[in-house]
C-alpha positions as CSV (number, residue, x, y, z in Angstrom):
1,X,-92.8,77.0,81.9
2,X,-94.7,79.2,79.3
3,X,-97.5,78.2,76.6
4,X,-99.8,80.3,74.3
5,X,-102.8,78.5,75.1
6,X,-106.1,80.6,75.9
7,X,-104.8,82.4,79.4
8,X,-106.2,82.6,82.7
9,X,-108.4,85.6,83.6
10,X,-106.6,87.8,86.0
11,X,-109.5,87.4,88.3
12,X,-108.9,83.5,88.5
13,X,-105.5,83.9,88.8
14,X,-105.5,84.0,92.7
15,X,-107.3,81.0,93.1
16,X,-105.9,78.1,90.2
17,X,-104.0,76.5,92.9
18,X,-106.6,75.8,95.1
19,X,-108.5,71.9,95.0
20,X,-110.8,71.4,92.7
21,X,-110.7,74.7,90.8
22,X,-110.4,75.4,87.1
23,X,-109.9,78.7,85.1
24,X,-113.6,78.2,83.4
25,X,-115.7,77.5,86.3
26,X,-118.9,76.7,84.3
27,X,-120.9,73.7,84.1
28,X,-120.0,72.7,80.7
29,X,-116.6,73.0,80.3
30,X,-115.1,72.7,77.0
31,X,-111.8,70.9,78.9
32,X,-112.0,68.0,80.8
33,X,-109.8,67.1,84.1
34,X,-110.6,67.3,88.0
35,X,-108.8,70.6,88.9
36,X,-106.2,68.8,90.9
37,X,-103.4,69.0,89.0
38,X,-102.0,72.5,90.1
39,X,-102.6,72.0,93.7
40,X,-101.0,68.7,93.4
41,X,-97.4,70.9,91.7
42,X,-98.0,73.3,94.3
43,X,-98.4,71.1,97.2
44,X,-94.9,69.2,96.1
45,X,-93.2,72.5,95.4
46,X,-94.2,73.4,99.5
47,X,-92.9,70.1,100.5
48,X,-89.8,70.9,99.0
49,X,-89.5,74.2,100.1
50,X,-89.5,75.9,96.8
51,X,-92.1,79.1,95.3
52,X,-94.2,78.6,92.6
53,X,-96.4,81.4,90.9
54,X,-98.2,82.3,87.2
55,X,-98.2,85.0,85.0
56,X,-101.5,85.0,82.1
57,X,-103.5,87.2,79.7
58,X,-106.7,85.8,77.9
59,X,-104.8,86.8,74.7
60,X,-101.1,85.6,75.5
61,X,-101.0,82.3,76.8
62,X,-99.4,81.3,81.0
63,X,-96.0,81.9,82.5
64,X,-95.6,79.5,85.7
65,X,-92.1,80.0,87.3
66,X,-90.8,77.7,89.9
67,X,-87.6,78.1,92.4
68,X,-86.5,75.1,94.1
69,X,-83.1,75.2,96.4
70,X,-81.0,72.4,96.2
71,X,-77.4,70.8,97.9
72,X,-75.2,70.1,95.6
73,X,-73.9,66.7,95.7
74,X,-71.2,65.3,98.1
75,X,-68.5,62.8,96.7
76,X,-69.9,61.0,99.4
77,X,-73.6,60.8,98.1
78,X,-72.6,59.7,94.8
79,X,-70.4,57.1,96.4
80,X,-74.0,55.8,98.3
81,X,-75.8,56.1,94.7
82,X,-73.0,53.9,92.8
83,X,-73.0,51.4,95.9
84,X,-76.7,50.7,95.7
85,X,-77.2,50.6,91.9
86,X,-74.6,47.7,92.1
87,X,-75.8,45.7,94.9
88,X,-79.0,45.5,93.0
89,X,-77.4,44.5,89.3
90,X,-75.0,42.0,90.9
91,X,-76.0,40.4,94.5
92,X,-77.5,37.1,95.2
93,X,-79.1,35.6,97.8
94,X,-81.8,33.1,98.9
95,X,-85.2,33.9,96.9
96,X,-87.8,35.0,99.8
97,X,-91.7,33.7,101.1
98,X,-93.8,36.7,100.2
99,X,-97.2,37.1,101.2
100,X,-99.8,38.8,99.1
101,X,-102.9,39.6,100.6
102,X,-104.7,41.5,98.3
103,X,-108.6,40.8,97.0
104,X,-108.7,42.1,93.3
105,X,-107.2,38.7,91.3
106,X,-105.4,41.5,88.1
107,X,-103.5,43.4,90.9
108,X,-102.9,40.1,92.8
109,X,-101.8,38.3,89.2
110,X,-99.8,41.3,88.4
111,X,-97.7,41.4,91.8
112,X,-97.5,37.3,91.6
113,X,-95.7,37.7,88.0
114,X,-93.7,39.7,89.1
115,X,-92.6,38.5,91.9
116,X,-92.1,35.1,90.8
117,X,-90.1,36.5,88.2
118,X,-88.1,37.4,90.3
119,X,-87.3,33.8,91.6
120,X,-89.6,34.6,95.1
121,X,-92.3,32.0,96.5
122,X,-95.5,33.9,96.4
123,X,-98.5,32.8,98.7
124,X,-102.0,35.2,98.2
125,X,-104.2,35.7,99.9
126,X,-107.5,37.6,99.5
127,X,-108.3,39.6,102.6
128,X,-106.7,40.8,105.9
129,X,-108.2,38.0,108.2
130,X,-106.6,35.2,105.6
131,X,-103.1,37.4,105.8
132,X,-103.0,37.0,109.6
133,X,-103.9,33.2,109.5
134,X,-101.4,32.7,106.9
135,X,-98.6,34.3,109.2
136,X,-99.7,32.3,112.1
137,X,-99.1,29.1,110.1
138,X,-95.8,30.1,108.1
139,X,-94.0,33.3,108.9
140,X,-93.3,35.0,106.0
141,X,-90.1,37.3,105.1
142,X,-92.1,40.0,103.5
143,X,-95.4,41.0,103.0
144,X,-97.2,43.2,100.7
145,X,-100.6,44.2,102.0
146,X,-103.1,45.5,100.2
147,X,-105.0,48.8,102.1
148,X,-108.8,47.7,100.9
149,X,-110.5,44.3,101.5
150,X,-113.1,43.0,102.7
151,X,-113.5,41.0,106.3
152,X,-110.6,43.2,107.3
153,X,-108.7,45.6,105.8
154,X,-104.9,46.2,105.3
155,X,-104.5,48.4,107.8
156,X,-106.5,46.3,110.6
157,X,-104.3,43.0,109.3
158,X,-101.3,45.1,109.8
159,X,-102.4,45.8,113.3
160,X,-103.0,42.4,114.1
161,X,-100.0,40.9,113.0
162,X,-97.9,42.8,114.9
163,X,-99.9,43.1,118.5
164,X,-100.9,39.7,118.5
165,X,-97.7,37.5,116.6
166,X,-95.4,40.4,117.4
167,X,-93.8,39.9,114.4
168,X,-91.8,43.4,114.2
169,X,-89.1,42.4,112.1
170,X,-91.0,40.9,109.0
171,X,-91.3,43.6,106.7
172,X,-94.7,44.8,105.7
173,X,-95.3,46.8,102.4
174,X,-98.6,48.2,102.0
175,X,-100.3,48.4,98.7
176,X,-102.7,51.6,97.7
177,X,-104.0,53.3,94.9
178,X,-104.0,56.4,96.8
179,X,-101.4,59.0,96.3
180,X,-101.8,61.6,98.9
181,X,-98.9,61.6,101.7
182,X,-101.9,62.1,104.5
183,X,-102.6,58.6,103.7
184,X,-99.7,57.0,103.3
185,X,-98.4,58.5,106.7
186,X,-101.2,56.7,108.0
187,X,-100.3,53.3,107.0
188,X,-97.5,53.9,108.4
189,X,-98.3,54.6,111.8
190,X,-100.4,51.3,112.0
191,X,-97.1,49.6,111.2
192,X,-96.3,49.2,107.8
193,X,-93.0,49.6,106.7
194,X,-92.9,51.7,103.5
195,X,-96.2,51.9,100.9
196,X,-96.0,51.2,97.4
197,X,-98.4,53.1,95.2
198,X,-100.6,51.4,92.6
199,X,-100.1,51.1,89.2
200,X,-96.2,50.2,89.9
201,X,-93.5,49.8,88.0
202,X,-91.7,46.6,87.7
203,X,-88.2,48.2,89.3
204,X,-90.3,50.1,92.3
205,X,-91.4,46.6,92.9
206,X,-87.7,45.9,92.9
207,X,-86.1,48.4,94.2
208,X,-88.5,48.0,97.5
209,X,-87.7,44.8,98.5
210,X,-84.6,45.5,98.3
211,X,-84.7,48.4,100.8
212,X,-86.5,46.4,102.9
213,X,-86.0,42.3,102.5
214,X,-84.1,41.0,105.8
215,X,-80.2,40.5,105.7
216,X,-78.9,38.1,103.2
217,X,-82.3,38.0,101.1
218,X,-82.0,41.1,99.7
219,X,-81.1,40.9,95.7
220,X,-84.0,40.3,92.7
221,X,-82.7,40.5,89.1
222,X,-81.2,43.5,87.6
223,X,-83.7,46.3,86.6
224,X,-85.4,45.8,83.2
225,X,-86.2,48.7,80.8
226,X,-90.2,47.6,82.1
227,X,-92.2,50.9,81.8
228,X,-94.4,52.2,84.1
229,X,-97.7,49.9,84.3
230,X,-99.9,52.7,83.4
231,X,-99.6,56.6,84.0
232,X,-103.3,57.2,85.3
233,X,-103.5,60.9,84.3
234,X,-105.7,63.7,85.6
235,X,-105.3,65.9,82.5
236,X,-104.8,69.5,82.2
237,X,-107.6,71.6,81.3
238,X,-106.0,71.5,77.3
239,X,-105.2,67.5,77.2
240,X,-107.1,65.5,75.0
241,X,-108.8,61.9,76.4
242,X,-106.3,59.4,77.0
243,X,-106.0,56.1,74.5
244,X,-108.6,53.3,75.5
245,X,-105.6,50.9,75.7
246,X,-101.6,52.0,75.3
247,X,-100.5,49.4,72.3
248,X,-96.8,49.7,72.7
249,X,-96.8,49.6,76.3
250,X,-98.6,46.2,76.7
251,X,-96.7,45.1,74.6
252,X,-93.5,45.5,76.7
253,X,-95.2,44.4,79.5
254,X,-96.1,40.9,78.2
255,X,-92.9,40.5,77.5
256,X,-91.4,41.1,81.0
257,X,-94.4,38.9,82.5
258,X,-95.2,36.5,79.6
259,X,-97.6,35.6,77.7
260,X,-99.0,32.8,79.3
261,X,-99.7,35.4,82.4
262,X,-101.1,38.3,80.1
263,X,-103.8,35.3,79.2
264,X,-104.6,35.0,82.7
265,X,-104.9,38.4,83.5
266,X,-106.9,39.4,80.4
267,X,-109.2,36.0,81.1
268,X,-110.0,37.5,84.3
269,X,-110.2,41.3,83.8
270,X,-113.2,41.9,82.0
271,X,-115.5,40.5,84.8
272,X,-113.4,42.5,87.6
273,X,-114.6,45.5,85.3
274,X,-118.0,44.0,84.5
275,X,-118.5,43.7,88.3
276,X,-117.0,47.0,89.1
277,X,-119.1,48.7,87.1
278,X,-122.8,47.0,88.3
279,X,-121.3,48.0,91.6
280,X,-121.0,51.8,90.6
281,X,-124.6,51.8,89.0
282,X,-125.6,50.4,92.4
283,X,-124.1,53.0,94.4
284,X,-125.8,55.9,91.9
285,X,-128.5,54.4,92.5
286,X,-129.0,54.2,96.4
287,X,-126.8,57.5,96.5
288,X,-123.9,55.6,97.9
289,X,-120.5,57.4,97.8
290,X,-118.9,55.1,99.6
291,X,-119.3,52.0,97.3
292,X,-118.8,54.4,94.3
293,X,-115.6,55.4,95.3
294,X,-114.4,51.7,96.5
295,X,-115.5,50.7,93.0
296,X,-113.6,53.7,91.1
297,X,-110.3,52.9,93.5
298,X,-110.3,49.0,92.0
299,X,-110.9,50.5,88.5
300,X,-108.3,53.5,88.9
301,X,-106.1,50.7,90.0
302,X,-106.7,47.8,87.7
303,X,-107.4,49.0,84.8
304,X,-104.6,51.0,85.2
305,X,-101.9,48.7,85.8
306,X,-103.3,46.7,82.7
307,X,-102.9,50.1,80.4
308,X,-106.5,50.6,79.8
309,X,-105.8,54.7,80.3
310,X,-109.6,55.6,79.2
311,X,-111.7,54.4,81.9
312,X,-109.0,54.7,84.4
313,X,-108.8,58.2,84.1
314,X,-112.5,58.1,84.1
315,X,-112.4,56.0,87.5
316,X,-110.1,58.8,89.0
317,X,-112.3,61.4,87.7
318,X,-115.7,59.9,89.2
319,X,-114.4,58.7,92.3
320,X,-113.0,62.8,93.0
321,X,-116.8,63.2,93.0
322,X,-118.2,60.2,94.2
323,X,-119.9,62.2,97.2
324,X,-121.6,63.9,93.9
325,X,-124.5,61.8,93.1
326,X,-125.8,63.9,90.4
327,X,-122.9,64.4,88.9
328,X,-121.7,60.3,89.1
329,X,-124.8,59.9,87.8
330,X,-124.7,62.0,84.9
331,X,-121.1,60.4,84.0
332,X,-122.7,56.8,83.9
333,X,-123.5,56.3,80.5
334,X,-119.8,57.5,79.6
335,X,-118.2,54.9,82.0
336,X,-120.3,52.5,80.4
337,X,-119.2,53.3,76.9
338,X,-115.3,53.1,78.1
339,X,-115.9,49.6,80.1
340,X,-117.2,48.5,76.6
341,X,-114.4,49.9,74.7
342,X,-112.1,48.6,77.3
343,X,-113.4,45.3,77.4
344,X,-113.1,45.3,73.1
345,X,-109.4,46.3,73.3
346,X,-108.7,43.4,76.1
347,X,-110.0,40.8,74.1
348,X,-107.9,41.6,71.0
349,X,-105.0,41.7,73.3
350,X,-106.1,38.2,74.5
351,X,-106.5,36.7,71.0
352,X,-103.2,38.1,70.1
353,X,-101.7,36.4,73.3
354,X,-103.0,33.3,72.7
355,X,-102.0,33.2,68.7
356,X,-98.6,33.8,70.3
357,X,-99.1,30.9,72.2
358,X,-100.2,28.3,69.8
């Protein structure tokens, strides 16, 4: 991969793929992003047992080349591939109980829309210590479990369930906006099944349950050409500032969901964003990093999965730095200009949603 951008200096060179680092190390930066990015390629290219290096000149631009090995493909793998993609385009089966435990109302509304669409009986539920009551009443076939809530968390609820109902069979998907393996490996161990990464897609949402619903149960409707709910970027060094809202890419998601949903997502948005926000000026405040970044990881998320790019990318951003309380502070009055743009772009999405529906 080759550009003619500006170059790295050779001295900076040895050190690009490291966290947090940028080629211009000074406080004002002329480019934006976290530094994260080429760790985040390099760390992937290590998993998979590849090389990856970079070639530069202030004056002629960046060479990165990458080697990756791969198998080639047996007549048997392709054989798997074929079987699977038609066993979710043409089975059938019973629709399933799902429980939702997850506090934030757009990501619960989101998961709900989708699910019912998919012809499943949704029950949510907003925190851990509801979850494990609800499974004690009604044992559920699957459950999606959201990591952070309050009176007790995903991974406490998850716990719970299975020591104390012993419940091992019921499949538990656990629902994050974090993205690092570590993490996810952790879930795991406390006995979730498989993790699902926030914003999703319509067909991951799919294509998990049916790796994991219970014999019989396992078929949802045939993927859709849904895109991604939102691609929360941490731009290169060169990218310009995301849209505040993706147009074309709301649009195709209201009409996977509905419109009558979109209204009652975009009725309740704004004050999950008003609220998110108050709770970020708190944290500056009292030099909290903790509820800063709990309040970024709901925004990142949210906001995201409701294509409002601008102040998600912003959330990602602050809550990379969150132990930073100068530096939050000093991104305050930015935040608040992209929850107001936000918030303006919602509302026309809401007056054009309910047009529709007159």
């Amino acid at each position: 991969i080759e550009d003619t951008g500006v170059g790295i200096a050779a001295d900076r060179l040895p050190v690009i793929f490291e966290r947090f680092t940028q080629e211009d190390t000074s406080i004002t930066r002329k480019y934006g992003g976290s530094g994260l990015g080429l760790s985040i390629v390099k760390s992937l290219v290590d998993l998979m047992g590849g090389h990856i290096s970079a070639a530069s000149s202030q004056a002629g631009g960046t060479r990165f080349d990458v080697t990756l090995s791969f198998d080639s493909a047996t007549a048997t793998d392709v054989d798997r591939i074929r079987m699977r993609s038609r066993d979710q385009s043409t089975a059938t089966s019973r629709p399933l109980k799902i429980l939702v435990a997850e506090d934030n109302m757009v990501n619960a509304m989101i998961a709900q829309s989708f699910l019912e669409k998919f012809g499943h009986r949704v029950r949510h539920v907003e925190n851990g210590a509801l979850a494990v009551r609800a499974v004690a009443i009604e044992v559920p076939d699957m459950i999606f479990m959201d990591i952070h809530m309050p009176e007790m968390d995903g991974v406490a609820a998850t716990r719970t369930i299975r020591a104390e109902t012993g419940l091992y069979s019921v499949p538990i998907i656990g629902l994050t906006a974090e993205a690092f393996t570590e993490s996810h490996a952790q879930f795991i161990d406390a006995g979730m099944d498989d993790v699902l990464t926030k914003p999703f897609t319509e067909d991951q949402l799919r294509d998990i349950i049916v790796r994991h619903a219970p014999p019989s149960a396992a078929a949802v409707p045939s993927p859709s050409t849904v895109p991604p709910l939102a691609q929360i970027c941490n731009p290169d060094e060169d990218a310009e500032l995301p849209v505040i809202g993706d147009n074309a890419e709301f649009e195709k998601f209201q009409s996977a969901v509905g419109v009558e949903n979109i209204i009652r997502l975009l009725e309740k948005a704004p004050d999950m964003l008003r609220e998110m926000a108050m709770k970020l000026h708190a944290g500056a405040a009292a030099g909290d990093a903790e509820q800063i970044g709990a309040a970024m990881h709901t925004v990142k998320g949210s906001c995201g999965s409701l294509f409002a790019g601008r102040i998600a990318n912003e959330a990602a951003q602050i809550e990379t730095i969150a132990t930073d309380i100068d530096a939050v502070r000093q991104r305050l009055s930015i935040f608040d200009t992209h929850v107001d743009d936000t918030i303006r772009w919602w509302q026309e999405k809401l007056d054009q949603a309910r047009s529709l529906q007159a």
